[in-house]
N, C-alpha and C positions, 0 to 999 in steps of 0.2 A: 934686751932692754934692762939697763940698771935701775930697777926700782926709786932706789937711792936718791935716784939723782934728780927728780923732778921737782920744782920750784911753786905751782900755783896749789899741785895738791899732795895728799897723803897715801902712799898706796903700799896696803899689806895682804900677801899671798899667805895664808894660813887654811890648813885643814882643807881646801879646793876653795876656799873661799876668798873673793880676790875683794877687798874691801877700797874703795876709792874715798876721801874726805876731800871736797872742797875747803882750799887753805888758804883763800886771804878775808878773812873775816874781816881787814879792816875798810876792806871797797864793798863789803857785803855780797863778798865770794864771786863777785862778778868778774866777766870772762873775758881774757885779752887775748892777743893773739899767740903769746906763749902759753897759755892755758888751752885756745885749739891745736896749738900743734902737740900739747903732751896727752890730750883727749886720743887726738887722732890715734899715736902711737900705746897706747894702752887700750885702743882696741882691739887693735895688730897683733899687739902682745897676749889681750887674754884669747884672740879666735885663735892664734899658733899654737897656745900652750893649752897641753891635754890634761896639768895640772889643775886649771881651772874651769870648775863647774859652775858656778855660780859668783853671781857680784851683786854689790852692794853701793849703794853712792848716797853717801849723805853730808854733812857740811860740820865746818866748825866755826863757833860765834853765835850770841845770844840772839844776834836779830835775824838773820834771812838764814835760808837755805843758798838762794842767789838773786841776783835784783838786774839778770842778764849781762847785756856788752857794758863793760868799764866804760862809761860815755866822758873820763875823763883822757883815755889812752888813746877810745876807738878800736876799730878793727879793720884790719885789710880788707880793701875790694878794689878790683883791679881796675885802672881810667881805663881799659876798654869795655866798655856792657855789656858787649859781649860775649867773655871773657869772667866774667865776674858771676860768682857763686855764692850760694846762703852759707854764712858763718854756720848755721846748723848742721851743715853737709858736715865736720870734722867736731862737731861733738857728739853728734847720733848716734847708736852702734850698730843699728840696721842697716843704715845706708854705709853702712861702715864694712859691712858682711861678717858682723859679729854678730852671731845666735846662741848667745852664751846667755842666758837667764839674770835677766837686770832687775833688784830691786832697791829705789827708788824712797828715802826715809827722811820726808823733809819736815822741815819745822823753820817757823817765823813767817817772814815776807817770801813770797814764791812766785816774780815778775817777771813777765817778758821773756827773756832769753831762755828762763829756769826751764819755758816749757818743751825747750829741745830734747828735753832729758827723760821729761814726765813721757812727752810722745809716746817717745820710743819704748819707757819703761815696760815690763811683763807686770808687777807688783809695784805698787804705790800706795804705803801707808805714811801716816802725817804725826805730828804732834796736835793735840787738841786748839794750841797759839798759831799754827799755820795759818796765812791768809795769801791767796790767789789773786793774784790781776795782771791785768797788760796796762801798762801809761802809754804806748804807740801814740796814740788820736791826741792824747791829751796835747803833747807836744810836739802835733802838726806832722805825724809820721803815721804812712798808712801801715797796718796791722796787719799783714797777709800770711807770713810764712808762720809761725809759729800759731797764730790763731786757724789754720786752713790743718797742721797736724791734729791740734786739739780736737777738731771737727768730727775728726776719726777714731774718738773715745766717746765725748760727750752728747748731750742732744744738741743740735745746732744754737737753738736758743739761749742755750745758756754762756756758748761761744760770742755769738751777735749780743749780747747782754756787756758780757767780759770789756770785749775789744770798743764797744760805745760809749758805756761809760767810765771809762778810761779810771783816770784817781778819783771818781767819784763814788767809787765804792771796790769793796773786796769780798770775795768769796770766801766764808767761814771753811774751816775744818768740816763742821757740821753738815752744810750744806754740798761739797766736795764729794763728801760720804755719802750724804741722799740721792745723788747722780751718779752713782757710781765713776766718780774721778777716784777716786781712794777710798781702798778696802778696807780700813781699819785706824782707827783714831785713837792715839792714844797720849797719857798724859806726856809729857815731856822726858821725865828721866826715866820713861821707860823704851822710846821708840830705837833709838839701837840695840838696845838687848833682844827685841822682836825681831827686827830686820839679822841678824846675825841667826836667830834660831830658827827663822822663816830661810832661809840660804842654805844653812846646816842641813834642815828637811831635802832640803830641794839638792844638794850637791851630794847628796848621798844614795841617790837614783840614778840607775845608768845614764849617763853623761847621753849617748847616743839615743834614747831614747828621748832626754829632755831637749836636744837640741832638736832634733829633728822635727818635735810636737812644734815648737818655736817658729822654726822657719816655716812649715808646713801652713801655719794658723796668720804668721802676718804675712804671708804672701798671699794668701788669700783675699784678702782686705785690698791687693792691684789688679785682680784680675776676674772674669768671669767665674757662675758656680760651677758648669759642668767642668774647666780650665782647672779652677780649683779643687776639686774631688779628684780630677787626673794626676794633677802634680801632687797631693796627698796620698794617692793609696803608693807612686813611684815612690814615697819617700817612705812608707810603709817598709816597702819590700828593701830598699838600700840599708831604714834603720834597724829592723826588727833582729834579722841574724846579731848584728853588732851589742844591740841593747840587751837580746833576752842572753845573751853569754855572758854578760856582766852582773847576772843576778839567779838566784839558788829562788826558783819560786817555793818551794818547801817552806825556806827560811823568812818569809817575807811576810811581816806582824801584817795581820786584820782588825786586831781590836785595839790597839793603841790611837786612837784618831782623837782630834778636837772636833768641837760642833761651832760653829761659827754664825 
């Protein structure tokens, strides 16, 4: 895949860290059907390449992060029903069988589509300006797919809140942070410089141990616990050899940590 060559967004492979920018700030980054298909294939690209530990996705433009489907372009769905698939399936990177470590650095308006991203995200910090909603209901479209992932971060309440009162209100930064939607709130010209040293931490840890914790932990969240303790310790034993060879435990700092 030539980097190069993609048109909706910005993508740079540096130090294992694969950086993604949503790049049409002037629809307020929102998502067409060339933007799923170069999603699609930049997940392809980072699960293939063993260059990549860690990724980052955050946006360029003063106002959103993304405001979802370009509702002037649309998006494909196929006239059989089906036949036809959530736009979400080819921006997600799980359903993608990508278990490469996603963090997730948004700021402005964070609408609708945005939250295929958030889903799936591992880390999700904001700028302090970030503001959360779904419009679905407002404009006579039921709410299911992207509010039914959120379900599986948030308390439901505050889903059923979201998706009701449609443009009648927005989720603060603030209150994002008290729910645990986003770890970390910060002012604006700081939140890429975070997300970039939060990936650096993270892509600097054997690759097979951090993938492995990844898959192990959201697949947990499809299936029973005893199901899920069984496919965790199998992945134990497939990641442990691969990860602990990747790393001089001798060498490996204890007192350098942040307290958060």
């Amino acid at each position: 895949m030539d980097l190069n060559e993609l048109t909706t967004v910005i993508a740079e492979l540096k130090e294992h860290v694969l950086t993604i920018t949503l790049n049409r700030p002037d629809r307020l980054n929102s998502f067409n059907d060339a933007m799923r298909a170069e999603f699609k294939a930049l997940w392809r690209f980072a699960d293939d390449t063993d260059d990549v530990h860690a990724i980052v996705l955050q946006a360029n433009g003063d106002r959103a992060f993304c405001t979802g489907v370009d509702v002037k372009e649309g998006t494909f769905l196929a006239d059989n029903p089906f036949s036809r698939q959530d736009p979400g399936v080819d921006l997600s990177p799980k359903q993608n069988g990508c278990w490469k470590p996603l963090i997730c650095a948004v700021h402005g308006m964070v609408a609708g589509g945005a939250l295929y991203w958030l889903n799936e995200a591992d880390i999700i910090i904001s700028s302090d300006d970030a503001q959360f909603f779904d419009p679905h209901v407002t404009y006579g479209m039921v709410a299911a797919l992207e509010p039914i992932g959120l379900a599986h971060r948030i308390p439901i309440g505050e889903v059923l809140r979201m998706v009701l009162l449609g443009l009648d209100e927005r989720m603060s930064a603030e209150r994002a942070h008290q729910i645990g939607f986003v770890s970390e709130v910060l002012p604006r010209a700081q939140l890429r410089d975070r997300a970039q040293d939060l990936a650096a931490r993270i892509a600097a840890k054997p690759a097979a141990a951090v993938q492995g914790s990844i898959r192990a932990i959201w697949e947990s969240r499809d299936t029973g616990r005893s199901n899920a303790l069984a496919t965790g310790m199998a992945y134990t034993v497939i990641g442990n050899p691969i990860g602990q060879a990747q790393v001089v435990r001798s060498d490996v700092t204890t007192r350098e940590y942040e307290v958060r």
